[in-house]
N, C-alpha and C positions, 0 to 999 in steps of 0.2 A: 569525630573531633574530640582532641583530649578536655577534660575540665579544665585543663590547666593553661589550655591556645584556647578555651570559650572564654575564660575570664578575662586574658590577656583583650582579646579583642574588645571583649564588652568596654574594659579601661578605655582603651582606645577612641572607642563611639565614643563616651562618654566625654573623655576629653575633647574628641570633634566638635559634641554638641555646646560645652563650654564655649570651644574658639570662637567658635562660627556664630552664639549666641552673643557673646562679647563683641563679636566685627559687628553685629547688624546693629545692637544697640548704640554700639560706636561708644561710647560713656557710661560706667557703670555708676550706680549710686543714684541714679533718676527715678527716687522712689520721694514721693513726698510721704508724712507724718501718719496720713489715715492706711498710708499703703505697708507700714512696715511696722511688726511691732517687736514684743522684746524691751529689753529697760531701758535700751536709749532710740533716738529715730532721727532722721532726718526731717529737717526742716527749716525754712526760710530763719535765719541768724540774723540777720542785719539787712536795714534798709535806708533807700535815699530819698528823704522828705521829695526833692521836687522833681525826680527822673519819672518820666514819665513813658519809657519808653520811645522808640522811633514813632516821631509822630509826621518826618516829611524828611526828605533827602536832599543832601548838598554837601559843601565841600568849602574851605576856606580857600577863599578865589587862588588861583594858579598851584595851588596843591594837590599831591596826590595820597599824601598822608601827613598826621597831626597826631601830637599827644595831648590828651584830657585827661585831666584830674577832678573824680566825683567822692564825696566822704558819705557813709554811709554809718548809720548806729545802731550800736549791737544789743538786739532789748532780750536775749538770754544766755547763757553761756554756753559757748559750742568749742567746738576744735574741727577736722580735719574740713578745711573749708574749702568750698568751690563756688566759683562765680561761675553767674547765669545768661550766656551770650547770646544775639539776637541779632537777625538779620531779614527785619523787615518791619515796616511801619505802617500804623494803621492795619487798617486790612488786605497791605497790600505786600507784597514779597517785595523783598530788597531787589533793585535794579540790576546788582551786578555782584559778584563775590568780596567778600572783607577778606583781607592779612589780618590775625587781629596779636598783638602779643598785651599781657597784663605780666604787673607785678602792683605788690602794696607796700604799707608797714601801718602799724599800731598806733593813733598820734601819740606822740610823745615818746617815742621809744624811737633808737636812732637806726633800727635792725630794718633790713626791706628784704622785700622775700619775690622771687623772682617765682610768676606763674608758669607752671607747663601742661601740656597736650598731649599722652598718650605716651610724656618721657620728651617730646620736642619744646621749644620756646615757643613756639607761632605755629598759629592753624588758621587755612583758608576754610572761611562758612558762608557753604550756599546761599542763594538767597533761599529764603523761605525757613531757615534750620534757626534751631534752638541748641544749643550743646552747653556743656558744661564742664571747665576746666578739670585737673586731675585733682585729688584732695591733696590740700596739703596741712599736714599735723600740727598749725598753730592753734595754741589756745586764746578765747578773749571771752572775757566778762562782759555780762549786761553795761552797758553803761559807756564799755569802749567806742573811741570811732577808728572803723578802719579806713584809713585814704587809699584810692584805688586810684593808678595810674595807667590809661590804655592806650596804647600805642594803637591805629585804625589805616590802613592801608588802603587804596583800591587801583582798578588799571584808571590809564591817559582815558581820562573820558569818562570815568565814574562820579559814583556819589556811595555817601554813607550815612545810613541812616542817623537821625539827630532827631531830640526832643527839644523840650519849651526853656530846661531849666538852663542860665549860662553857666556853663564849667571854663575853667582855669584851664588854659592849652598851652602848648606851645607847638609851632607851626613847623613841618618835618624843614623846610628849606632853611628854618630857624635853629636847628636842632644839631647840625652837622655832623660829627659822627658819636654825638652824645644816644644814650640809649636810655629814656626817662621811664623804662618798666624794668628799671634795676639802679636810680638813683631819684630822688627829689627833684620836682620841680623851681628853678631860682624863686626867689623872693617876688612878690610885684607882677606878678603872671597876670595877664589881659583877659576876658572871659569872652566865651560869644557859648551860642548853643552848638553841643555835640554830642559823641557818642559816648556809652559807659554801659557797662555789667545792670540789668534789671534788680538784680538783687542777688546775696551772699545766702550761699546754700552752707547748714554743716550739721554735724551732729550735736542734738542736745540729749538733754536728761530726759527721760521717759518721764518721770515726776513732779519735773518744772516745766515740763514743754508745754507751749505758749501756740494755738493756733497760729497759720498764715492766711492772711487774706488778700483773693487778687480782690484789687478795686476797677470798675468798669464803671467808665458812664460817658457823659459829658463835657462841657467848659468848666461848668458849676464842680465835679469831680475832677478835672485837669487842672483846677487850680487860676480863672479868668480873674483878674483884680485883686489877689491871694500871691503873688509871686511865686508861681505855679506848685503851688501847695495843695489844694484845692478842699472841699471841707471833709470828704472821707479819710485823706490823711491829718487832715485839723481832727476829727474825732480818734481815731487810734493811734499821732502821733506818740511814742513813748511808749506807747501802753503794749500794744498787739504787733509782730511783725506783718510787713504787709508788700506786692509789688503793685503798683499802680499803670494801667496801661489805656489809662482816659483819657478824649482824645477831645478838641473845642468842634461842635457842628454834629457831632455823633447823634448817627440814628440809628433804630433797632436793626436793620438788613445790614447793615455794617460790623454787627459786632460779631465774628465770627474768624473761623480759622485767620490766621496763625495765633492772633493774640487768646484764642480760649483753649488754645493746647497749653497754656500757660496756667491752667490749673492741676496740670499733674503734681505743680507744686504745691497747691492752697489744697485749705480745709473748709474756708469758707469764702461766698462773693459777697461784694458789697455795692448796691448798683445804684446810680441816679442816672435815670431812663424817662424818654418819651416826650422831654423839652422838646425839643429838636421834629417830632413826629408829629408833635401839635400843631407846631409851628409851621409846618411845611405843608397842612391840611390835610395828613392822613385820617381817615376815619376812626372813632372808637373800635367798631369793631376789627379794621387792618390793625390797630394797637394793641389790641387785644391776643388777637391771632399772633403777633409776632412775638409778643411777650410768654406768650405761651411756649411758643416752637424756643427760645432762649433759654428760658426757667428747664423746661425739658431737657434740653443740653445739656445744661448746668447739671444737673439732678443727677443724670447718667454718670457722671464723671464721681458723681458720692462725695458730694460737699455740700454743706449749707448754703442759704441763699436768703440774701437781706436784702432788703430795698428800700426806700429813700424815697417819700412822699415828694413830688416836682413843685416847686414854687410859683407861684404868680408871673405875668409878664405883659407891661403893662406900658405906655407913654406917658411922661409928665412935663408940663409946662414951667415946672418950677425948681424942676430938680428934685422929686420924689418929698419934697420937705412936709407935705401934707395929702392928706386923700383928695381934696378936690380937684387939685391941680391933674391927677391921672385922668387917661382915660383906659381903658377896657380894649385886650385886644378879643374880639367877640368871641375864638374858644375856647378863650380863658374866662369867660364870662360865667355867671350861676345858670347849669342850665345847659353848660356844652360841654365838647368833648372832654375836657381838661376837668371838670367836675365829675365826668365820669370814669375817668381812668382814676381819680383819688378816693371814690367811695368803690369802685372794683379792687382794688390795690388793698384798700383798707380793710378790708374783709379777711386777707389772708389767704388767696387761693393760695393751692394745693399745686408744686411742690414747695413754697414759699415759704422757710423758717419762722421768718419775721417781716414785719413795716414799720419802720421808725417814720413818725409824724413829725420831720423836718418843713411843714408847711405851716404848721401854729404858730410857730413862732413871728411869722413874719406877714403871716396877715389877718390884716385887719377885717376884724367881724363885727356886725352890727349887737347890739347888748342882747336880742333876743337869739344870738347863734348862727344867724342869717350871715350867707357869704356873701362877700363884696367881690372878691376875686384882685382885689388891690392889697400890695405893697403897704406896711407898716409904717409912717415916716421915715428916713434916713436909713433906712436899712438896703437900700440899694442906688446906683448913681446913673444905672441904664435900665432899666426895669426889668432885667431878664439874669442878674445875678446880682449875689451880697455884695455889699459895698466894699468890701476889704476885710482886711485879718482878722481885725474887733468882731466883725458881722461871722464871720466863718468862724470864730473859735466858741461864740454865742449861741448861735445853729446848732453847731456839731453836740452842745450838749446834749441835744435828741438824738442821734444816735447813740444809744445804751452798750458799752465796749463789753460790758460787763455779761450780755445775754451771749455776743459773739463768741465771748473770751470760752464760757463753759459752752457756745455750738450749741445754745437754747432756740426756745422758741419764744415768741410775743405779738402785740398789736398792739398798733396804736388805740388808744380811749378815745372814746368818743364825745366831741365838744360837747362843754358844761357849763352853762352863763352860772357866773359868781353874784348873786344879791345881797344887799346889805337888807340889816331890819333894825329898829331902835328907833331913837330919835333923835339920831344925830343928820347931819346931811347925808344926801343921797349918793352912793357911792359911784366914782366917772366909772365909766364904759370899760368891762374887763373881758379879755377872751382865751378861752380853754386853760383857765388856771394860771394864767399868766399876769399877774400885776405889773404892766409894764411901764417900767419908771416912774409908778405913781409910786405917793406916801400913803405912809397909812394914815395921815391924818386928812388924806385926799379922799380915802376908800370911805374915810368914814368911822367912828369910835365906835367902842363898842362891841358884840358879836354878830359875828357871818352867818349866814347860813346858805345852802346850796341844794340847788333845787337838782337831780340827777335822773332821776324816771323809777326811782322808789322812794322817795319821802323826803319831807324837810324836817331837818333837825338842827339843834343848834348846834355851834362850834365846842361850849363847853358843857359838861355835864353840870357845872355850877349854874346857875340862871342867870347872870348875871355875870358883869364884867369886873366886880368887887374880887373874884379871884386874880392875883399878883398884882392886885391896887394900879394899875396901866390906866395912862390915861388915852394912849392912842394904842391900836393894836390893828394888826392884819392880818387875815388869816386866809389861806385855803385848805379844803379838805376833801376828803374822797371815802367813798363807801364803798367794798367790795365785797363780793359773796364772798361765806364763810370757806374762813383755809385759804384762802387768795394768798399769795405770794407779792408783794412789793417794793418799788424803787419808786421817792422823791427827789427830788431835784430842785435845789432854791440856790439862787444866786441872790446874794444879800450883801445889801454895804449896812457896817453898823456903824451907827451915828455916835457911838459912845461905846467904853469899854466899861460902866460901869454894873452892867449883869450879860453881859455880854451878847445881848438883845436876840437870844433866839432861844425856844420852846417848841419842842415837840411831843406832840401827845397821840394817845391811844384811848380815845373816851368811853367810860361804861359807868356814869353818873360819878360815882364813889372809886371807883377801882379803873385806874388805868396806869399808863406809862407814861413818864415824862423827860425828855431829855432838855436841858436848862442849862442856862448860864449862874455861871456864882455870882450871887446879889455884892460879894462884896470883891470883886474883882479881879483882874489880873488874870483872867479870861480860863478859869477852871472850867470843865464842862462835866455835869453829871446825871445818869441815868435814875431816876427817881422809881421805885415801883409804889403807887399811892394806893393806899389800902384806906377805906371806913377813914381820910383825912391823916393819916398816917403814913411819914414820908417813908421810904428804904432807898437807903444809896444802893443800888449792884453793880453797876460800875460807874467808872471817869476817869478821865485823865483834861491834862493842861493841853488846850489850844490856844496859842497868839492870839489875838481878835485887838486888827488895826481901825482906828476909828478912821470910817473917809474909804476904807480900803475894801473891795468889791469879797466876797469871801462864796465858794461854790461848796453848799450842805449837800448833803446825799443821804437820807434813811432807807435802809433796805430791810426787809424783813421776806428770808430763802430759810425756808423745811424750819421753823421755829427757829431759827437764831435771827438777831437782830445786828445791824453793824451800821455805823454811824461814818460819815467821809467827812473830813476837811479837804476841798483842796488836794482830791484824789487819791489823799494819805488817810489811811484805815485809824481813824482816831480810838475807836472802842468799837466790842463786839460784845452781844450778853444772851447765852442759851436760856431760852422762855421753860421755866417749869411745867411742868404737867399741868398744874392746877392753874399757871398761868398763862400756858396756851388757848387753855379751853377755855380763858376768858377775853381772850386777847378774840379767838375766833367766833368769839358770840356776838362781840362789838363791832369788827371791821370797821372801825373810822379813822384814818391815819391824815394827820396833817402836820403843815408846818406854818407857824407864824413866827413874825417879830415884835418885838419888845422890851422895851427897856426901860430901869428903873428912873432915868433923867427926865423920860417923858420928851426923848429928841426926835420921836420916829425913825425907825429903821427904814430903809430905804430897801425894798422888794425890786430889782433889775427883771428878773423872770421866774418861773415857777413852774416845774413839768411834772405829769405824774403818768405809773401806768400799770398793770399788772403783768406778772407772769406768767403765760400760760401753762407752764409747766417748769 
């Protein structure tokens, strides 16, 4: 055979093995972020706060098909987009095959863009399938929303799969030979629960690209008293793209095919697990064992994996308004399984990135660190989830977006009773750092100290509370091995804008760091380096600071820089010199207190801390 009929033919194969690669895939472009590299990539663009995927099948009575309208927000800038369609709920494959056609537009822009399949408008999907429309080469910025309008078909005698959140429809016998995935829906559209795209696939910047994360869990992750929000999207709303496929009643032997082939798209999971397993009297060790066979899954697939300490679940006689009124459901009790799944958890097995300690906050510890196994007041209205969006947005501040964001690793800290010392009164009952809704003139005047399982020391290097002449102050603090990497967290209402009632230090007697408010107002914030009594501004800039108005601090100190949060906005950042590294790592004492020069007490909401593992 000539070289010239070898080559010929090899084109040939090769083009064969395209086609035929192309038919089996069915949809090309089904590479998520970790799988494709190069300077731009694919990945999750845009997301819908409350879809929660198919979580139960039905149909708007005597119809066989409906259009819904779901808005989805775009947290990075991509273009040739495709939606991510789905045909089955729960764990269970779709009953019967969808027609499905989409089209969108841009809010605010009067352009709608008509979706197609392989070059057609409408594609029948199996039940069981996932696919993914053709790309199409619009641009959107962060910040856009794009309204997705999907036309859902099925035969006399089907269903289609629907979630929790209600979308805007309009009903096909309603519709008559209108076609709403190629114009707007009227004004005044009636909502019930239906079907929509999981999430907006498209190309971003290789340099700005922002992880996906699926979220799996729960009620508590589906979004139960939260308007199916749930608190993993309360924690990465805005921030991280994400699809949610969490389901109310979910237990571990359920979470499996189809919805975990749904992380070809993600880069990392996000889990709240084993409610439901407690609840139903599996044993620790079946909890363990299934957790394991999960995490394992996950792992294979080559994404991170976070998980979500499980909350209390309890009965009260009074509406949760106090502890005595609970009672104890006995494996959630000190001492049963649900105690042992949160100190195994905690630990950090292996493949497990992270554990965010979403359980401090909400319950209540006796002052010696001693678990109750009970509900914090008002923080829930059926003992087995947060009480609403306030409770959910409060929570979520424990999950750290921030470790997700860079695909890090962490662990929860482990409870630290807070004591006062002086001779002021005795300061009420605090747990893991958290001063909750007490004042500081509650805690008690004066300085703190904390007792951790290496030493007590005091709060300031000064002996005494004659530094910043305060007549009330609050403080907590944390001591970590040297070189530790850290992230605070204070939610704080300041009672006055007259120094803008917050300080944050770095203590080494004489020589530390301090971030403050301007004594003389108007809510300056500035970065102090104190030398031998010796102020240095290195950095500041102006924050708002409303009196009355709840404000979320955040210090972080990642490989010697320092960066400060208002309010999730990067207020200042300041690289630690050589000379001041190595003093910053000699001290390891990071905290945050309030204070102010009117003497009104700041008002401490909660207070998280924790370190980096790497």
């Amino acid at each position: 055979m000539s070289s010239k009929w070898a080559g010929a033919i090899g084109v040939l194969a090769l083009l064969s093995v395209l086609i035929m690669g192309a038919k089996n895939t069915f949809f090309p472009y089904e590479l998520s972020a970790k799988q494709e590299g190069g300077s731009a990539k694919r990945s999750i663009a845009a997301t819908s706060p409350g879809n929660n995927g198919g979580i139960t099948t039905g149909v708007i009575s005597g119809e066989t098909f409906a259009y819904f309208k779901d808005t989805y927000t775009v947290l990075q800038d991509a273009t040739n987009l495709q939606f991510i369609l789905t045909n089955y709920y729960g764990d269970k494959i779709g009953k019967n095959s969808l027609t499905l056609k989409v089209g969108f537009q841009i809010l605010g822009s009067a352009t709608f863009y008509p979706v197609h399949f392989q070059g057609s408008r409408q594609i029948v999907v199996d039940p069981g399938a996932d696919i993914l429309t053709d790309p199409i080469g619009v641009y959107v910025k962060a910040g856009d929303k794009i309204v997705v309008q999907t036309r859902v078909e099925v035969p006399a005698g089907g269903e289609w799969p629907k979630g929790n959140q209600a979308l805007e429809y309009v009903a096909g016998s309603a519709s008559g030979s209108l076609d709403y995935t190629s114009r707007t829906f009227p004004l005044g559209s009636a909502t019930v629960a239906g079907y929509s795209p999981i999430g907006v696939l498209g190309t971003v910047s290789a340099d700005n690209w922002l992880p996906t994360v699926g979220i799996y869990g729960s009620s508590t992750f589906a979004g139960t008293n939260d308007n199916w929000r749930g608190l993993g999207a309360a924690a990465l709303e805005g921030k991280l793209p994400y699809f949610k496929v969490a389901k109310g009643g979910e237990i571990l032997q359920h979470i499996t095919f189809p919805r975990l082939s749904l992380l070809k798209y993600a880069d990392a999971a996000l889990l709240y697990v084993t409610s439901n397993d407690l609840n139903s009297g599996h044993s620790f060790e079946t909890i363990q064992t299934q957790l394991m066979q999960l995490f394992n899954q996950m792992h294979l697939q080559g994404i991170k994996i976070y998980v979500c300490l499980p909350m209390p679940r309890t009965t009260s006689t009074n509406s949760w308004v106090d502890l005595d009124g609970q009672t104890l459901n006995p494996v959630y009790g000190p001492g049963g399984n649900w105690e042992k799944v949160v100190e195994w958890l905690s630990s950090v097995p292996a493949p497990v990135s992270g554990v965010f300690d979403t359980l401090s906050p909400v319950e209540y510890r006796l002052p010696d660190g001693q678990r109750t196994g009970k509900w914090k007041p008002l923080l829930t209205k059926d003992g087995s989830h947060l009480k609403g969006p306030l409770a959910y947005d409060t929570v979520s501040s424990a999950i750290y977006v921030d470790v997700i964001q860079t695909l890090g690793k962490t662990g929860p800290l482990p409870f630290v009773p807070i004591t006062a010392s002086g001779t002021d009164a005795p300061m009420a009952a605090v747990d893991h750092d958290s001063f909750d809704r007490a004042d500081a003139a509650t805690l008690g005047a004066g300085w703190l100290e904390m007792e951790n399982g290496f030493e007590q020391f005091p709060v300031f290097g000064i002996e005494s509370n004659k530094a910043y002449n305060s007549k009330y102050q609050g403080m907590a603090i944390r001591r970590v091995a040297d070189g530790d990497n850290f992230h605070l967290t204070a939610n704080i209402e300041f009672r006055s804008t007259n120094q803008a009632g917050l300080a944050w230090n770095v203590i080494s007697r004489s020589d530390f760091f301090m971030l403050r408010g301007d004594k003389g107002g108007g809510g300056g914030v500035k970065l102090f380096a104190i030398n031998s009594g010796g102020y240095t501004n290195v950095a500041s800039a102006n924050v708002p600071i409303t009196a009355g108005a709840p404000v979320k601090v955040e210090v972080m100190k990642y490989n010697g820089v320092i960066t400060v949060k208002f309010d999730d906005a990067t207020l200042l950042t300041y690289t630690l010199t050589a000379a001041e590294a190595s003093k910053f790592n000699a001290v390891n004492n990071a905290g945050i207190f309030v204070n102010d020069g009117a003497h009104s007490a700041s008002r401490w909401l909660d207070y998280t801390a924790r370190k980096a593992v790497d």
